[in-house]
C-alpha positions as CSV (number, residue, x, y, z in Angstrom):
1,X,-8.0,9.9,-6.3
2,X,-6.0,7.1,-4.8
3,X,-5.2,5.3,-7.8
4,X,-1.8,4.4,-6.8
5,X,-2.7,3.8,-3.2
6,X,-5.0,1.0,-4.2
7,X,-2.4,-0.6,-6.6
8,X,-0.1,-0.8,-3.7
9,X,-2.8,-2.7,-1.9
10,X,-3.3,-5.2,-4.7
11,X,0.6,-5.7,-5.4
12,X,0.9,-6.9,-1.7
13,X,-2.2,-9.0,-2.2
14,X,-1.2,-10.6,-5.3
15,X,2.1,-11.2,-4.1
16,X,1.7,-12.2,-0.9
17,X,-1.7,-12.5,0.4
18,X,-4.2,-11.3,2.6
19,X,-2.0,-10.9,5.6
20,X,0.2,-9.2,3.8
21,X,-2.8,-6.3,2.7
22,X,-4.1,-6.4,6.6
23,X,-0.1,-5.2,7.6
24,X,-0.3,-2.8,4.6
25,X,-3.2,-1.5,6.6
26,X,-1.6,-1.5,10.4
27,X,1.3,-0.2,9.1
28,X,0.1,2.7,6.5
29,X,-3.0,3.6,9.4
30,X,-5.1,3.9,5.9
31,X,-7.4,1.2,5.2
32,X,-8.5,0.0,1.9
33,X,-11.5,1.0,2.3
34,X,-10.5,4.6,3.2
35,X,-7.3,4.6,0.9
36,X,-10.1,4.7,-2.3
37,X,-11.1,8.4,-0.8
38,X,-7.4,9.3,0.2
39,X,-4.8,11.1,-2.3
40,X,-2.3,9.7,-4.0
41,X,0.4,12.7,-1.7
42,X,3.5,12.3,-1.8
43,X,3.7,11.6,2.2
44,X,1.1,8.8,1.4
45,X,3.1,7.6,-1.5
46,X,6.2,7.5,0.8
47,X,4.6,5.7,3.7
48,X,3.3,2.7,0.9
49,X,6.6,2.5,-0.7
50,X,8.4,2.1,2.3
51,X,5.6,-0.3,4.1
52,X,5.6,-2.2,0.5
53,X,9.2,-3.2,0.9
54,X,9.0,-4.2,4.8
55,X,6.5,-6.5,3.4
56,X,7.3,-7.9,0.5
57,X,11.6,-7.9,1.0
58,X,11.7,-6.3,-2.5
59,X,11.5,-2.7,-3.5
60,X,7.9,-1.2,-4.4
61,X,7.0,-1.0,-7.8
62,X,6.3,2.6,-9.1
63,X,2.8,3.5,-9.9
């Protein structure tokens, strides 16, 4: 479960820092904390994606 969802989470962290990982969170309305009990959907796996690259400026890595 989640897998993926998580790894989003640490790519923004890694790359650029907590406030980065606290906008993944206002933006995907899934914390980390919750993300670890959601599924990796495909509607999830959309939302990250697209959240990842509003971040970062750079497309979101596939999981």
């Amino acid at each position: 479960m989640a897998e993926r969802l998580l790894k989003y989470y640490k790519h923004v962290y890694d790359s650029n820092g907590m406030a980065a990982k606290m906008q993944l969170a206002h933006e995907t309305h899934i914390p980390s904390s919750k993300a670890a009990m959601e599924p990796d959907s495909e509607e999830h796996l959309r939302t990250f994606k697209a959240a990842v690259q509003r971040i970062t400026g750079r497309p979101a890595p596939e999981f």
